[in-house]
C-alpha positions as CSV (number, residue, x, y, z in Angstrom):
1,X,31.2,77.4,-8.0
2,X,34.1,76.7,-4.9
3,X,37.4,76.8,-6.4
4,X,38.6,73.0,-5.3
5,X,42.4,74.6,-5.1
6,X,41.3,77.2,-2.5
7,X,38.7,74.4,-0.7
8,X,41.2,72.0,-0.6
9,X,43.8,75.2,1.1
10,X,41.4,75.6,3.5
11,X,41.5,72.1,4.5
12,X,45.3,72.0,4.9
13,X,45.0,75.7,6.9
14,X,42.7,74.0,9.4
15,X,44.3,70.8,9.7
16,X,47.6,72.7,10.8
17,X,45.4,75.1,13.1
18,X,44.2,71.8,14.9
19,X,47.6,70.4,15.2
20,X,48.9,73.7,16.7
21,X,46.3,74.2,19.0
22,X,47.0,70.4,19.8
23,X,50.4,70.6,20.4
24,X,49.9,73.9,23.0
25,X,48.0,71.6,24.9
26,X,51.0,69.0,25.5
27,X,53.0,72.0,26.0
28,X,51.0,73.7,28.8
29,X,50.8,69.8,30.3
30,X,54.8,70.0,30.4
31,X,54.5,73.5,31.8
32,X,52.7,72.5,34.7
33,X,54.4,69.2,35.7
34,X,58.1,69.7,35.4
35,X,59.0,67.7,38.8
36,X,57.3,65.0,37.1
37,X,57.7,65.0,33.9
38,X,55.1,63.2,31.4
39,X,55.5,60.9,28.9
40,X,55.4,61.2,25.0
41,X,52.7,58.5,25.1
42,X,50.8,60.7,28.0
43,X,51.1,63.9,25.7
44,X,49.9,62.5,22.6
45,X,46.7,61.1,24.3
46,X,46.3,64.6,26.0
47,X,47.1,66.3,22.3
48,X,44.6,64.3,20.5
49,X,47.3,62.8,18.0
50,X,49.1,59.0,17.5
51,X,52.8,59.4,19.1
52,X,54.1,59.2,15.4
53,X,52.0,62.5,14.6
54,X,52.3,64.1,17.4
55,X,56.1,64.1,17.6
56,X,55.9,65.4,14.4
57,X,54.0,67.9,14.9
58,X,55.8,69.1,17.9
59,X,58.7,69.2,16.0
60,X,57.3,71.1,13.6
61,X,55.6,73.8,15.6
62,X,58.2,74.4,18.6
63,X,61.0,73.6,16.7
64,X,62.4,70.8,18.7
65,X,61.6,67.4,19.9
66,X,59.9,66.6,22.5
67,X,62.5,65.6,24.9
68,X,64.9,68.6,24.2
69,X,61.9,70.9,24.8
70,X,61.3,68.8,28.2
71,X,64.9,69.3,29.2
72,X,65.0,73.1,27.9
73,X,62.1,73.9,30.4
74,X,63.0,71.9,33.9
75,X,66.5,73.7,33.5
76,X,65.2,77.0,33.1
77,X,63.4,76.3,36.1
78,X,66.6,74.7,37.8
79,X,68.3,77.7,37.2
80,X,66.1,80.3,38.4
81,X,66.0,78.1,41.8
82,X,70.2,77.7,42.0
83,X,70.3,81.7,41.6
84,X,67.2,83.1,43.6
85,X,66.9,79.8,46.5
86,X,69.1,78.5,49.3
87,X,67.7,74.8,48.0
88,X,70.7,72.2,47.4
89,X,71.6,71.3,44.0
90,X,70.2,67.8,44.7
91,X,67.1,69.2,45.9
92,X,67.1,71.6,42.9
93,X,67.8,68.6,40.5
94,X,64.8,66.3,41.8
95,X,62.7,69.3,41.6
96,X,63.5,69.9,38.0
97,X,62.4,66.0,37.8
98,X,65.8,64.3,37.4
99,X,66.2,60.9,39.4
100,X,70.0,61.9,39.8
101,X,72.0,65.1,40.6
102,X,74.7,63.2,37.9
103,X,72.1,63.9,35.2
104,X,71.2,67.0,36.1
105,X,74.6,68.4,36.1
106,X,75.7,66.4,33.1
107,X,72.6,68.6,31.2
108,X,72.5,71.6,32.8
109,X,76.6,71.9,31.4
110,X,75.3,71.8,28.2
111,X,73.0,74.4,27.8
112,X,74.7,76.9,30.0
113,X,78.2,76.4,29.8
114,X,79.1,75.3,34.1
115,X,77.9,73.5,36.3
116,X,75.1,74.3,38.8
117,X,77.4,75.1,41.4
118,X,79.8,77.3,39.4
119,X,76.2,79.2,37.8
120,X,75.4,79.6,41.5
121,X,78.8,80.9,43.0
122,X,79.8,83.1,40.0
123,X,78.6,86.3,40.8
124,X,79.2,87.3,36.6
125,X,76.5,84.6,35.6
126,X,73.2,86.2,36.4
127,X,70.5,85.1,34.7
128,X,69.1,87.3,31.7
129,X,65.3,88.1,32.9
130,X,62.9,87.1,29.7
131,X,60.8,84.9,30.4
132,X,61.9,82.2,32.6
133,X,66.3,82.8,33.3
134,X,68.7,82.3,31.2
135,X,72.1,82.5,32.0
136,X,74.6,85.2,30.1
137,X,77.8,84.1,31.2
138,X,79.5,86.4,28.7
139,X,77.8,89.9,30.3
140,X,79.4,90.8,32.8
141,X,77.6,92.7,36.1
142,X,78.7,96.3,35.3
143,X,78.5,96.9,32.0
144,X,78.9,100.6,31.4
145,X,77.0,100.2,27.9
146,X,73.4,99.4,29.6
147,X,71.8,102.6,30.4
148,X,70.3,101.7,34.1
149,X,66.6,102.2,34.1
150,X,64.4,103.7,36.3
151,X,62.2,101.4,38.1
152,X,58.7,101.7,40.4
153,X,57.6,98.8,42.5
154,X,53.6,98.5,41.6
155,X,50.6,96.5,43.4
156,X,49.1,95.1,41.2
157,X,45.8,93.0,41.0
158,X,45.0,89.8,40.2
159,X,44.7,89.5,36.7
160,X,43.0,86.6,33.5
161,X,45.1,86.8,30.7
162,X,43.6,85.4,27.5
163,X,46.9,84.5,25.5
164,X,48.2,82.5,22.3
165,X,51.5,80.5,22.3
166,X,54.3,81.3,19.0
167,X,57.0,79.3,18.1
168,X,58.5,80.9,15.0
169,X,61.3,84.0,14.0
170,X,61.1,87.5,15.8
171,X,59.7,88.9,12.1
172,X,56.5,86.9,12.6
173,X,55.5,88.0,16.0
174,X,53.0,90.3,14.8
175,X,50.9,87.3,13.6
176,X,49.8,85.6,16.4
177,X,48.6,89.0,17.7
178,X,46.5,89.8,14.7
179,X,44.9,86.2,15.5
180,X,44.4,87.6,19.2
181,X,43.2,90.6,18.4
182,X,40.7,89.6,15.4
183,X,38.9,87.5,18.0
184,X,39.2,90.1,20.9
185,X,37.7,92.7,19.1
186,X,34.0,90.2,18.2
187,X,34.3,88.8,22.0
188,X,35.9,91.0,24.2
189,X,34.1,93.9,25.5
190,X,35.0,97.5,26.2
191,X,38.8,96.3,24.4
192,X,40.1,100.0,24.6
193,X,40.4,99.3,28.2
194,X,42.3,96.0,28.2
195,X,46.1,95.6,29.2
196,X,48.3,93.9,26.6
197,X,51.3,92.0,27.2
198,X,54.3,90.1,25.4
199,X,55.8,87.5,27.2
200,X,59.3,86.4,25.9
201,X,60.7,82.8,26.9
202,X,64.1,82.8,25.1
203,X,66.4,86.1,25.2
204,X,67.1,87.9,21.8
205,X,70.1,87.1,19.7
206,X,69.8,89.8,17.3
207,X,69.3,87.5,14.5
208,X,65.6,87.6,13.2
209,X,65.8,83.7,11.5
210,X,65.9,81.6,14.7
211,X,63.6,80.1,16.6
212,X,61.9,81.8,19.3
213,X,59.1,80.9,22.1
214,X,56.8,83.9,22.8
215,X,53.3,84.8,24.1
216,X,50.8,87.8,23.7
217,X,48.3,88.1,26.0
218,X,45.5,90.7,26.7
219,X,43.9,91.4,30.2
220,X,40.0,91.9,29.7
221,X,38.7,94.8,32.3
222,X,36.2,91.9,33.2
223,X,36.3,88.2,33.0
224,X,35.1,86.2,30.2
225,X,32.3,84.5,30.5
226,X,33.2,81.7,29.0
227,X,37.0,80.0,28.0
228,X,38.2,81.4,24.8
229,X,38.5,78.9,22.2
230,X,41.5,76.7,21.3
231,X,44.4,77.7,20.3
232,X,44.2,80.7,23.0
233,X,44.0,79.8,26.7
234,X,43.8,81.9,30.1
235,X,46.5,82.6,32.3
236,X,46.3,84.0,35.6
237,X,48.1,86.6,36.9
238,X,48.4,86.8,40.2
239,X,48.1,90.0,42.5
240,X,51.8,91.2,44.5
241,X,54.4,93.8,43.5
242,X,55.7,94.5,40.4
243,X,58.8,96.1,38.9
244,X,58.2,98.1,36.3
245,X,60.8,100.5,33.8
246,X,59.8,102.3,30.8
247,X,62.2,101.4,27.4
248,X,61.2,102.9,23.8
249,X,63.3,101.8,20.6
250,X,64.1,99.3,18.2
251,X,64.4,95.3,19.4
252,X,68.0,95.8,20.1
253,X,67.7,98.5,21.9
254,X,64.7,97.1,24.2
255,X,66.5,94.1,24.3
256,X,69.1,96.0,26.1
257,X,66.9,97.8,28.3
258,X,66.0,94.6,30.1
259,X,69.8,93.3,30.1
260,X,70.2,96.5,32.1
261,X,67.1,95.7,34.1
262,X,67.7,92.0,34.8
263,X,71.7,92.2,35.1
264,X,71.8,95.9,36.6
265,X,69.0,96.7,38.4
266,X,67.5,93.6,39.6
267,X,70.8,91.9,41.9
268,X,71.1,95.2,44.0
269,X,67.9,96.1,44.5
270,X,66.6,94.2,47.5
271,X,63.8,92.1,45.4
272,X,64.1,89.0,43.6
273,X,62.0,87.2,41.1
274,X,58.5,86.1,42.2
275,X,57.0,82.7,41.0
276,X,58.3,81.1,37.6
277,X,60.3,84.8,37.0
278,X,57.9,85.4,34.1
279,X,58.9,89.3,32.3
280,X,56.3,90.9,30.7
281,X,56.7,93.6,28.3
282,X,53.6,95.2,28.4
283,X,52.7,97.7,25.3
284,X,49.8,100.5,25.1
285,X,46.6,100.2,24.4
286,X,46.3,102.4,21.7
287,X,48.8,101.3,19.7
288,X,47.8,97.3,20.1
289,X,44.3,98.9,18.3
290,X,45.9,101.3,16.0
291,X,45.9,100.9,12.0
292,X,48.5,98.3,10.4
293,X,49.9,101.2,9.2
294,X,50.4,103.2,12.6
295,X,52.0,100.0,14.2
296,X,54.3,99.5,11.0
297,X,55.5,103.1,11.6
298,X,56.5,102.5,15.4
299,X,58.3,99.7,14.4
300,X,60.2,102.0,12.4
301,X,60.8,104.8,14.7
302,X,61.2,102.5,17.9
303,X,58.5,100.9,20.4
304,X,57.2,102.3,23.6
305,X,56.7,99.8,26.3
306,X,56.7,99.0,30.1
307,X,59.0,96.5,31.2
308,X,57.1,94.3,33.9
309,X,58.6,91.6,36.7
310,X,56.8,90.7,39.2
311,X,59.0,90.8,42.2
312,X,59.0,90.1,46.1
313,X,60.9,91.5,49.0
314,X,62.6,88.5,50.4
315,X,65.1,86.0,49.5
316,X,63.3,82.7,50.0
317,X,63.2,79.1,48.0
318,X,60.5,78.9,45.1
């Protein structure tokens, strides 16, 4: 006999599964048109949901509305092009999909503390590399603290990520992974010789509770033969240099690593960002396919990882 408690659980688990996976499409939609930006009506019909619902459900799953997440992601991309472009700030501003350079310094002020010109000019604000930048006005350049990393410049080869999308506190990042990884191991072949990657859209504030937007992501030696299944999508990679540092420890101390990385390394090294300035932190194989208990241990005694950028040699606008 089916327990109607647990039957009617199951429901509610796959109704929210269904919203999620319907919200990640909207999301990706915004992703990939920030110079023009879409509509609520536009990405409810593309999420499968009434506008009521589906700003709900945003809500609920990214942990803000619809048009502060809109305005979070155009000036993450504004800022990247005021710090690594010779673009104008009113070229920079339609490109982030504002009609007026008013607006887009009136906004950009209010997440980062100055305006665009003053983010550009100060050589203290360099953008903290996780992700997509984000400005840390209060670190300055040389910061005797950040032990400077060692860093290789790798070719690397075009690559098909098949990822899944969290919104949710640092302590819960292991849970989209073991929803990755239960389906990689039935569908992905020869697994042991995958590449696995975190992505990290928001920089680290050392407290666990808040909100934050990350992505893990594995790299099949082969391609899929077929698109994974909703909620996990495919990215592509694609081939050029890339910097890469080695960090072990705790999330403070990796968090850190890449301060030293981003704010240390990166501005005097003769190679900027490449693309949408994406960092990977990319972790090893065995221990992505080790016991619970193994990967429970490393969190204890500190996590060894690459730090990935992908890079290029010249200073030009993106």
């Amino acid at each position: 006999m089916v327990d109607e408690g647990s039957k009617a659980l199951g429901k509610r688990e796959d109704t929210r599964a269904a919203l999620r996976a319907s919200v990640f499409r909207a999301v990706r939609l915004m992703e990939a048109n920030l110079d023009q930006p879409r509509k609520i009506d536009q990405l409810a019909r593309e999420a499968g949901l009434s506008k009521f619902h589906f700003q709900r459900a945003f809500k609920e799953v990214v942990g803000e509305t619809v048009a502060q997440h809109a305005i979070r992601l155009r000036l993450e991309r504004a800022a990247s092009m005021l710090r690594y472009s010779s673009w104008q700030a009113g070229e920079i501003a339609l490109a982030a999909g504002y009609k007026t350079q008013a607006s887009f310094t009136r906004d950009f002020r209010k997440l980062y503390g100055c305006s665009p010109q003053r983010f550009r000019e100060s050589e203290a604000v360099v953008p903290f590399l996780r992700g997509y930048l984000r400005s840390r006005p209060e670190v300055e350049l040389a910061d005797p603290a950040l032990p400077m990393p060692t860093v290789r410049i790798e070719n690397w080869r075009e690559m098909e990520l098949v990822c899944l999308r969290f919104y949710g506190p640092v302590d819960r990042v292991h849970e989209p992974w073991t929803e990755l990884l239960d389906w990689a191991k039935k569908e992905v072949p020869d697994l042991e010789s995958a590449r696995f990657f975190g992505i990290w859209y928001d920089e680290w504030s050392g407290k666990d509770e808040e909100h934050y937007r990350y992505e893990c992501a594995i790299a099949p030696r082969e391609l899929l033969k077929s698109p994974p299944p909703e909620p996990f999508f495919l990215r592509t990679l694609d081939a050029g240099e890339v910097a890469v540092a080695e960090a072990k420890g705790n999330l403070e101390r990796l968090d850190r690593a890449w301060q030293a990385f981003g704010n240390g390394w990166l501005p005097f090294s003769g190679f900027q960002p490449r693309g949408e300035a994406m960092g990977l932190d990319e972790y090893p194989a065995e221990l992505m396919l080790a016991s619970k208990a193994r990967q429970l241990a490393a969190m204890v005694t500190g996590l060894s990882l690459k730090m990935c950028l992908r890079v290029q040699r010249e200073r030009v606008a993106v």
